[in-house]
C-alpha positions in Angstrom: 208.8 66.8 -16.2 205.5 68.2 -15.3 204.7 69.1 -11.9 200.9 70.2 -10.9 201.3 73.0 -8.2 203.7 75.2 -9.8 204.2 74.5 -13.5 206.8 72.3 -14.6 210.7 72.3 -15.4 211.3 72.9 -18.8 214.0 70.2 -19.4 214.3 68.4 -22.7 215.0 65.2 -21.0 212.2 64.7 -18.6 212.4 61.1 -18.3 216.2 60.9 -17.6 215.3 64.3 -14.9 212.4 61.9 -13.4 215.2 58.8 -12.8 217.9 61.0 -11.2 215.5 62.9 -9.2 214.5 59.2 -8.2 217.7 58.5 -7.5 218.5 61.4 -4.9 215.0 60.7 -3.2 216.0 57.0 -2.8 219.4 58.1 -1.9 217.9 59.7 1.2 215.8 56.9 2.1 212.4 58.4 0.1 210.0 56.7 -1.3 208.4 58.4 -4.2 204.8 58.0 -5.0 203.9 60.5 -7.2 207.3 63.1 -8.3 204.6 65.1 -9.9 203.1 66.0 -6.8 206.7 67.7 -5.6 207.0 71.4 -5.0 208.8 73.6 -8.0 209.2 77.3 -7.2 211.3 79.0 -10.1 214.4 81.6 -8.5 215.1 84.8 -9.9 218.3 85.9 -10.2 220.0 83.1 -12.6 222.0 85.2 -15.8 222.6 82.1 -17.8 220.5 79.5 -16.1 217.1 78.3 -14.9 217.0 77.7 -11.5 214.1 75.7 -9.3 214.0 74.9 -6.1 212.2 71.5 -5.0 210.7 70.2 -2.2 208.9 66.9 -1.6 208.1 65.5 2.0 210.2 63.0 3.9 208.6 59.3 4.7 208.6 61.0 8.5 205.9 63.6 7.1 206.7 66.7 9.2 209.9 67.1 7.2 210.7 68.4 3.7 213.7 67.4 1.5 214.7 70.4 -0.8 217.3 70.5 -4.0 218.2 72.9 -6.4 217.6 72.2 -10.3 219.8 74.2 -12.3 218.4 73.7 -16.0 221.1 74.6 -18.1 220.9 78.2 -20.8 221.4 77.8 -24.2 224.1 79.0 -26.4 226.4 79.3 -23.8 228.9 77.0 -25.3 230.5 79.9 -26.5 231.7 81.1 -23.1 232.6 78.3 -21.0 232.9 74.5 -21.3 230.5 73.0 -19.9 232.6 69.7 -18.3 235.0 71.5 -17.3 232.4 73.9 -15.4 230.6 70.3 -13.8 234.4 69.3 -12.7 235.3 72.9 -11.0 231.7 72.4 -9.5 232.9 69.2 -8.0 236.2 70.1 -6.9 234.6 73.0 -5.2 232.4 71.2 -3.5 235.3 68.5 -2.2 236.8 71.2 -1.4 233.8 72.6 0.7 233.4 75.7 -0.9 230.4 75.1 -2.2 226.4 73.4 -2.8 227.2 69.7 -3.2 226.4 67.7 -6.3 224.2 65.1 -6.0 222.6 64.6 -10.1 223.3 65.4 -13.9 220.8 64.9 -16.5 221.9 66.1 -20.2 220.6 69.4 -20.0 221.1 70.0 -16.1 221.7 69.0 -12.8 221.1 68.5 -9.1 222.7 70.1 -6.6 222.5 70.7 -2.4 219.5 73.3 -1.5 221.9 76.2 0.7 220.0 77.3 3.6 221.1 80.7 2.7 219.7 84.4 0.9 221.4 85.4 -2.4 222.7 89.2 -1.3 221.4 92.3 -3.0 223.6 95.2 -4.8 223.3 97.2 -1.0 225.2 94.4 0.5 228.0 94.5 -1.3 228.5 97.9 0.5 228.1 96.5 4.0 231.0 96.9 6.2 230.5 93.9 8.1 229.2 91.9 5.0 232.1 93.1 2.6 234.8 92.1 5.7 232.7 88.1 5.3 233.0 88.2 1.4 236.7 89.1 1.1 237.5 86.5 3.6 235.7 84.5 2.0 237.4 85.4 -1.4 240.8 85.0 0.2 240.0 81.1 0.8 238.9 81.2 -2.8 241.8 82.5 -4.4 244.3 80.3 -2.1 242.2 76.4 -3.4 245.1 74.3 -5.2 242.3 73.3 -8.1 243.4 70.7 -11.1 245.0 71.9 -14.1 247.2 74.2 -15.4 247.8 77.3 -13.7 248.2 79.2 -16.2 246.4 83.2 -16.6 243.4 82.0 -18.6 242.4 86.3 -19.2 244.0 86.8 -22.0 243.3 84.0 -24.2 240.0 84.5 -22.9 239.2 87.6 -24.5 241.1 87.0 -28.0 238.8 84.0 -28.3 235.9 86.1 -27.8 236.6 88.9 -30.0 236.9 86.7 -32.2 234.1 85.4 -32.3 232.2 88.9 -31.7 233.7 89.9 -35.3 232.4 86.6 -36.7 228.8 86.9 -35.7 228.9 90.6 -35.9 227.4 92.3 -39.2 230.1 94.7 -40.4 228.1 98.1 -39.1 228.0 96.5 -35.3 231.7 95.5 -35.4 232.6 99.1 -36.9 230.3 100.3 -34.4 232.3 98.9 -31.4 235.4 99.3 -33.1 236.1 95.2 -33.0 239.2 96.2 -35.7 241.1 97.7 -32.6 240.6 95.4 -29.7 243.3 92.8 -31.3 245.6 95.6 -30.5 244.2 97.2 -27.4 244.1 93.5 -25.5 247.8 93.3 -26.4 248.8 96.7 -25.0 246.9 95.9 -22.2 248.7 92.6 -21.6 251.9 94.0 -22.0 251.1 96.7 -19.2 249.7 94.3 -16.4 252.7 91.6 -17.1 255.5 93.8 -16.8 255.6 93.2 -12.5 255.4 90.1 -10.9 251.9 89.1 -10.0 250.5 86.6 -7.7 248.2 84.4 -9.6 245.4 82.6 -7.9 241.6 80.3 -8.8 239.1 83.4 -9.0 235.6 83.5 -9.8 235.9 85.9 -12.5 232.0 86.5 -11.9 231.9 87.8 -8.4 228.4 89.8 -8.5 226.1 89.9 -5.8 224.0 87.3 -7.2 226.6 84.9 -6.7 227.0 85.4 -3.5 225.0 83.7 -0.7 224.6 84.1 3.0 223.4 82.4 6.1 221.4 84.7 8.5 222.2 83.0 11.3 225.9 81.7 11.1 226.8 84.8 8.3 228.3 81.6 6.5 229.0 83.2 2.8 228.9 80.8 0.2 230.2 81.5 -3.2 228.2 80.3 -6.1 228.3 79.6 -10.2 231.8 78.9 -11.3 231.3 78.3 -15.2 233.8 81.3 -15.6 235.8 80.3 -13.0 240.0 80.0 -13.8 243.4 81.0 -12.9 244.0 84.7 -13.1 245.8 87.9 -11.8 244.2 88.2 -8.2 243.7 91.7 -9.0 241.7 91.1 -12.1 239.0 89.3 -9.6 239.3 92.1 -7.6 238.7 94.9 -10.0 235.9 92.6 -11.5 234.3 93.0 -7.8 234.9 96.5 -7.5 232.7 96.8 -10.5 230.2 94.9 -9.3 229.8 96.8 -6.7 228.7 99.8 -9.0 226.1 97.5 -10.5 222.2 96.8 -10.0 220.9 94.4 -12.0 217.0 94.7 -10.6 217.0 98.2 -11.6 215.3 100.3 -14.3 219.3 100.7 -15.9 220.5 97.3 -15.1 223.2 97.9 -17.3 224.8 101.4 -16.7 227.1 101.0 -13.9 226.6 103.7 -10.9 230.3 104.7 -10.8 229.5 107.0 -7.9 229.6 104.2 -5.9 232.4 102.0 -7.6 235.3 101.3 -4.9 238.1 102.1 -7.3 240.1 104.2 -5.6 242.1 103.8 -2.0 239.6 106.4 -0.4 236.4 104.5 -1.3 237.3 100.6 -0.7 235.8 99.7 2.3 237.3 99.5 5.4 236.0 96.0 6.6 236.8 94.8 3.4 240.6 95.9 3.6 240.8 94.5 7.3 239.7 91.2 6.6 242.2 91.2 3.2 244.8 92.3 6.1 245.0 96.1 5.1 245.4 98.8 7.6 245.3 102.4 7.4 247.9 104.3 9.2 246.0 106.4 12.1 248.0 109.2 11.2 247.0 109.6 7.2 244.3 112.1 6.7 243.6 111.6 4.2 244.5 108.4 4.1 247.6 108.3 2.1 248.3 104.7 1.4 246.9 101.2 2.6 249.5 98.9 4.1 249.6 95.4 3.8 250.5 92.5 6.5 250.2 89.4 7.1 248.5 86.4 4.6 246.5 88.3 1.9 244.9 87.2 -1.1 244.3 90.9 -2.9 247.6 90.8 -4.8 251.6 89.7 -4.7 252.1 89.4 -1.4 253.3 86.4 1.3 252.7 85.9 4.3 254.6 87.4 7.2 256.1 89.9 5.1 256.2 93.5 5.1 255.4 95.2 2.2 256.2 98.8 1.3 253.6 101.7 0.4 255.1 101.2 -3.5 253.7 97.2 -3.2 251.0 98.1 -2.1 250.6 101.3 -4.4 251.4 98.9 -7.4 248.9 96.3 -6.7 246.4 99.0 -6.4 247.4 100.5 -9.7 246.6 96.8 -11.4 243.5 96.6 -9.6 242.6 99.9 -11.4 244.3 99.1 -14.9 242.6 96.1 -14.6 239.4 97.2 -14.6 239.7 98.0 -18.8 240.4 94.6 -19.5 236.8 93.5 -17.0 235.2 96.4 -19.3 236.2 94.1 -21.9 235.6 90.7 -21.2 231.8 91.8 -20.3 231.4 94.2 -23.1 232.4 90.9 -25.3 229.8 88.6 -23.4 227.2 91.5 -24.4 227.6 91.7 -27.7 228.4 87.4 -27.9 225.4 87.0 -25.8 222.8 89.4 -27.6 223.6 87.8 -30.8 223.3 84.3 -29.2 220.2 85.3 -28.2 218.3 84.6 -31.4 215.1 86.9 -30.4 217.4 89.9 -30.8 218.1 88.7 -34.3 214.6 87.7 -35.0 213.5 91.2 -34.9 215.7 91.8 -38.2 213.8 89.1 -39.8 210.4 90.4 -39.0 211.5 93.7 -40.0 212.7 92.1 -43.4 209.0 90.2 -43.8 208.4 92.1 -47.1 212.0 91.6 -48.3 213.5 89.2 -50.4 214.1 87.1 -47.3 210.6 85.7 -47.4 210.1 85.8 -51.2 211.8 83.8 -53.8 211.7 80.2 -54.6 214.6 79.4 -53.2 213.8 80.3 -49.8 210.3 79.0 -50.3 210.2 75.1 -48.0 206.3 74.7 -48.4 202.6 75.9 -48.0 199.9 75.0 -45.2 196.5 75.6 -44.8 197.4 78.1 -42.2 200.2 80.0 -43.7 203.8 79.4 -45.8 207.0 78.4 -44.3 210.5 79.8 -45.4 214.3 79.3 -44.6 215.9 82.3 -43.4 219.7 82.8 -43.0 220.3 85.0 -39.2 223.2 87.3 -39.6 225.4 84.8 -37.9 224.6 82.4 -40.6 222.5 80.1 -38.7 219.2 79.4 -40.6 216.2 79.5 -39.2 212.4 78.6 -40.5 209.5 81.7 -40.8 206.1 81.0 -41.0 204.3 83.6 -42.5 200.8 83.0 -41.5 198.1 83.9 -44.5 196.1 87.0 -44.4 192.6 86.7 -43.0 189.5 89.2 -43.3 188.7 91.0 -40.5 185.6 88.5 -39.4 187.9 85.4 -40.0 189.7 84.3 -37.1 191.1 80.9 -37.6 194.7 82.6 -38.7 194.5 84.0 -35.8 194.2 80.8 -33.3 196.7 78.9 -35.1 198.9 81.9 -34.3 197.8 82.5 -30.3 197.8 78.2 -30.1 201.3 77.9 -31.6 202.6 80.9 -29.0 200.8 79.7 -26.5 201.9 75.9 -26.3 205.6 76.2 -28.0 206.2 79.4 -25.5 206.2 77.2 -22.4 207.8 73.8 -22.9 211.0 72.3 -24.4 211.7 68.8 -25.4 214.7 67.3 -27.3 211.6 65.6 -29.9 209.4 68.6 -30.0 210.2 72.3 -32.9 211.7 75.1 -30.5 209.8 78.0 -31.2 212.8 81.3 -31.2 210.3 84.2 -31.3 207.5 85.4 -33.1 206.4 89.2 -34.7 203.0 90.1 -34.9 201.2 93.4 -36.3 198.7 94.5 -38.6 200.3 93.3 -41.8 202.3 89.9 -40.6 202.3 87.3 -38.7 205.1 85.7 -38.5 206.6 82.1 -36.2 209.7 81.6 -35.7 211.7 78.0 -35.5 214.6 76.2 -35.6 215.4 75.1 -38.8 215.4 71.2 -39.0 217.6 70.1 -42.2 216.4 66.9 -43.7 212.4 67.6 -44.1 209.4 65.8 -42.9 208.4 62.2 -42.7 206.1 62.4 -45.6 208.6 63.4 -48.3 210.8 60.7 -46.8 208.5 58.2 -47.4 207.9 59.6 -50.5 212.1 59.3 -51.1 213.5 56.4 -52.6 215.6 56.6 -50.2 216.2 53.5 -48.3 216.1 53.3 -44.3 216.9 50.2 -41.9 214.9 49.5 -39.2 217.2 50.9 -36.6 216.4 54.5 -38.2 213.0 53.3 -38.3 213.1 52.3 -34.6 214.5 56.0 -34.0 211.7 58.1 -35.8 209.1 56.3 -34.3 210.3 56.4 -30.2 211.3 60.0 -30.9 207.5 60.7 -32.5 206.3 58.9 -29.3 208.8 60.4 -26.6 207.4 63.6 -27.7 203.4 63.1 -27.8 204.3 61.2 -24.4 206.2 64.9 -22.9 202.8 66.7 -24.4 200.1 64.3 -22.9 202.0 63.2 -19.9 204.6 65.3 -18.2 203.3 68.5 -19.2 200.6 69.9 -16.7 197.8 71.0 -18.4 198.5 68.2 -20.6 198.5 69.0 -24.5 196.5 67.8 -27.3 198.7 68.4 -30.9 195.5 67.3 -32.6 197.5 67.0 -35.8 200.2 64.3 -35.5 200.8 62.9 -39.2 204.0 62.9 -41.6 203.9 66.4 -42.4 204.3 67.7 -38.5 207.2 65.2 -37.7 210.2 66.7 -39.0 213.6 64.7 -39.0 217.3 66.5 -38.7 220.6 65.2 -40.7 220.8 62.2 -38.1 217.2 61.7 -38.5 216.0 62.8 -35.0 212.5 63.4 -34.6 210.9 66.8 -33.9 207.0 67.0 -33.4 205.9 70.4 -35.5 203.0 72.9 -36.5 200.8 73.4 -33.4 198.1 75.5 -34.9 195.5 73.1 -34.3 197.0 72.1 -30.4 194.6 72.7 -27.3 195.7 73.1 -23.6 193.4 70.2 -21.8 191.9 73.0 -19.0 191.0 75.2 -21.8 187.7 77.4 -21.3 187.5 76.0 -24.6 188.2 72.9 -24.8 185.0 71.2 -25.0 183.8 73.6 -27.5 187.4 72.5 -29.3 186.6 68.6 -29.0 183.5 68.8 -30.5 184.8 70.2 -33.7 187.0 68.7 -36.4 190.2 69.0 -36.2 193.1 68.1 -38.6 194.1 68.5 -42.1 191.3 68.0 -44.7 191.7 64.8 -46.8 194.4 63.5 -45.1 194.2 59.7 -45.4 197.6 57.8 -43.8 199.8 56.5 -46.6 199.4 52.8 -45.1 195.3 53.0 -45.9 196.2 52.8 -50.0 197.2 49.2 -51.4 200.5 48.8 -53.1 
């Protein structure tokens, strides 16, 4: 979906974004003349997502309508399911805990705009906003949500160790020591199950990121549930605690400033243990133990109970213990994540460029007037394609276009129909492109086949061809010229999906050089299409 002021969304279903987006607008009584004239300004703070917030103006014309487009990150599969994220999402908001939602399209959705400032690491330290968030958190853990009710930790992180060791190469998982986890996560479950527990729905994610507020009410919103579940209160609560030790806008975003971290009973916030009903006898100094009273969501208590300093001491010592096991499941996501995260693999393959992995027939998919193209195998297994872009002489330059164009266009838009470009190396001896590796060739050399196709396949290479040209010319602001659209550049999967490819000879439309580029040729030399030749 392109959108002139500010860029454009990068979803790979524009069309299917344009209707629902339709469909909100006419929801509220909008007419929409032109959607590409809304506003789009990109959020920063988003971990797994893309976030956008858009605004367009009401038929009154003094007003403005705003959403929240939450374009989905990829290879996040792993981690969560996505329905059952979208069905927490909904419950939550029912449950009016949280943004409302008000449109899905296949690679995102549409949610309510909150009137409201995502907090910063210093507010987590806040008296009076800690006291907001843990009353806050108490409503939280207390929801009655569908489901089991079952502690969803454990199986949690023997799922992802697993598949840590699977992606791992054999030097990272002795590195981390993935062979002893198995055994450490079961010592550790042993240890935190031995006592009674009370078990309640936690975020499981609570950083300050996630947490909104409203200036003027002090309204806190909790936001992002896709790791939401049942758990030990205690583990949400030590995963806070850590959070609270973190920065993630500074120069060390990942060390955690454990000067600061709240673990122990003299550095937990007052405000926050009033409002989760602790109080501090006047006469410990130092404070010897927090009491509990009334209804309380940090650990095994009910309300209208009183609870001894051992209860209370006990829940503490699981807050504490439970830290290891948050050390855990986030040290998992890091290493999951990173290797997910195909440009941290890529740099392997360019620093393999003069290995085996781009030599050798059998790696070898084709030649191009700009460069050759191999298969590569990640260390995951995945495969991906290099293109290995020829050598030029110092005073020859076209190498080197094909290389900025390709960068340049495939950098900044995704479409289900058009090659996702992973990464790229460059240096004085390579240059090298990096793709996702399409598994059943190009058009040409299916034409070539014997191979016969009905025209329902036929039907589906041809509007996935066009949907793509259509994202490029259309919805993409400045539009794009591919300048090279034949057999060769559409490339078709195993369900014979088509993916527009090689944009070496593409041109952004406001180019400086764009005239200059229209008055040349462009193309491959003595291409003629097949249908020109009689049978």
């Amino acid at each position: 979906m392109a959108i002139k002021k500010n860029g454009f969304i990068p979803s790979s279903a524009p069309e299917e974004l344009k209707r629902v987006f339709e469909e909100v607008a006419t929801g509220w009584g909008d007419a929409i003349q032109d959607i590409e004239e809304f506003d789009v300004i990109p959020l920063k703070g988003a971990m797994t997502n893309e976030v956008f917030q858009i605004n367009w103006p009401t038929n009154h014309g003094d007003l403005h309508h705003k959403v929240l487009v939450r374009i989905y990150g990829e290879g996040v599969e792993v981690f969560f399911d996505r329905d059952d994220e979208i069905r927490t999402f909904e419950c939550m908001s029912k449950h009016g805990q949280g943004p409302r939602l008000l449109g899905r399209f296949s690679d995102g959705r549409i949610e309510e705009f909150i009137h409201a400032r995502t907090l910063s690491a210093s507010d987590l330290r806040d008296p009076e906003i800690s006291s907001l968030i843990a009353a806050k958190l108490r409503e939280f853990h207390d929801l009655d949500m569908p489901g089991l009710k079952n502690v969803f930790l454990w199986e949690r992180l023997r799922t992802w160790l697993s598949q840590a060791k699977k992606i791992c190469s054999r030097r990272t998982a002795e590195e981390f020591g993935l062979h002893v986890l198995g055994e450490e996560i079961s010592i550790l479950e042993k240890e935190l199950t031995r006592s009674y527990q009370e078990i309640g729905f936690c975020h499981n994610d609570l950083q300050y990121g996630n947490i909104m507020m409203d200036e003027e009410t002090r309204a806190i919103t909790l936001i992002d549930y896709e790791y939401a579940s049942y758990n030990p209160i205690a583990y949400d609560l030590a995963n806070h605690f850590c959070e609270m030790a973190a920065n993630y806008h500074s120069e060390t975003p990942h060390i955690l400033d454990y000067r600061i971290y709240p673990g122990s009973i003299r550095t937990i916030p007052v405000s926050f243990a009033i409002e989760q009903q602790i109080w501090r006898s006047a006469e410990d100094s130092p404070p010897r133990i927090w009491h509990l009273r009334g209804l309380i969501s940090l650990g095994c208590m009910h309300a209208g109970n009183e609870h001894s300093d051992a209860e209370v001491g006990q829940l503490l010592a699981n807050v504490e213990k439970y830290t290891l096991a948050n050390h855990m499941f986030w040290g998992f996501w890091g290493i999951i994540s990173g290797h997910a995260n195909k440009r941290v693999q890529l740099l392997g393959v360019c620093a393999a460029e003069d290995s085996t992995i781009l030599d050798g027939r059998k790696n070898l998919i084709g030649k191009g007037c700009s460069g050759v193209v191999y298969r590569a195998e990640m260390p995951n297994g995945e495969l991906i394609v290099v293109k290995k872009l020829w050598k030029t002489k110092q005073d020859e330059e076209p190498a080197v276009d094909s290389f900025a164009a390709e960068i340049q266009i495939l950098g900044h838009i995704r479409h289900r129909n058009i090659v996702k470009l992973l990464g790229y190396c460059s240096n004085k001896s390579v240059k090298l492109l990096l793709y996702n590796y399409i598994p059943n060739g190009n058009l040409l050399q299916l034409s070539q086949s014997n191979r016969n196709l009905d025209w329902e396949t036929r039907y589906k290479i041809a509007v996935g061809s066009a949907q793509g040209l259509a994202y490029l010319h259309h919805d993409c602001r400045p539009a794009i010229l591919h300048r090279d659209v034949k057999c060769n550049n559409i490339l078709l999967d195993s369900k014979f999906e088509a993916y527009l490819a090689d944009f070496g000879l593409a041109k952004l439309m406001n180019s400086p050089n764009y005239h200059h580029a229209m008055s040349r040729v462009a193309g491959s030399y003595g291409y003629i299409a097949p249908g020109k030749f009689p049978n």
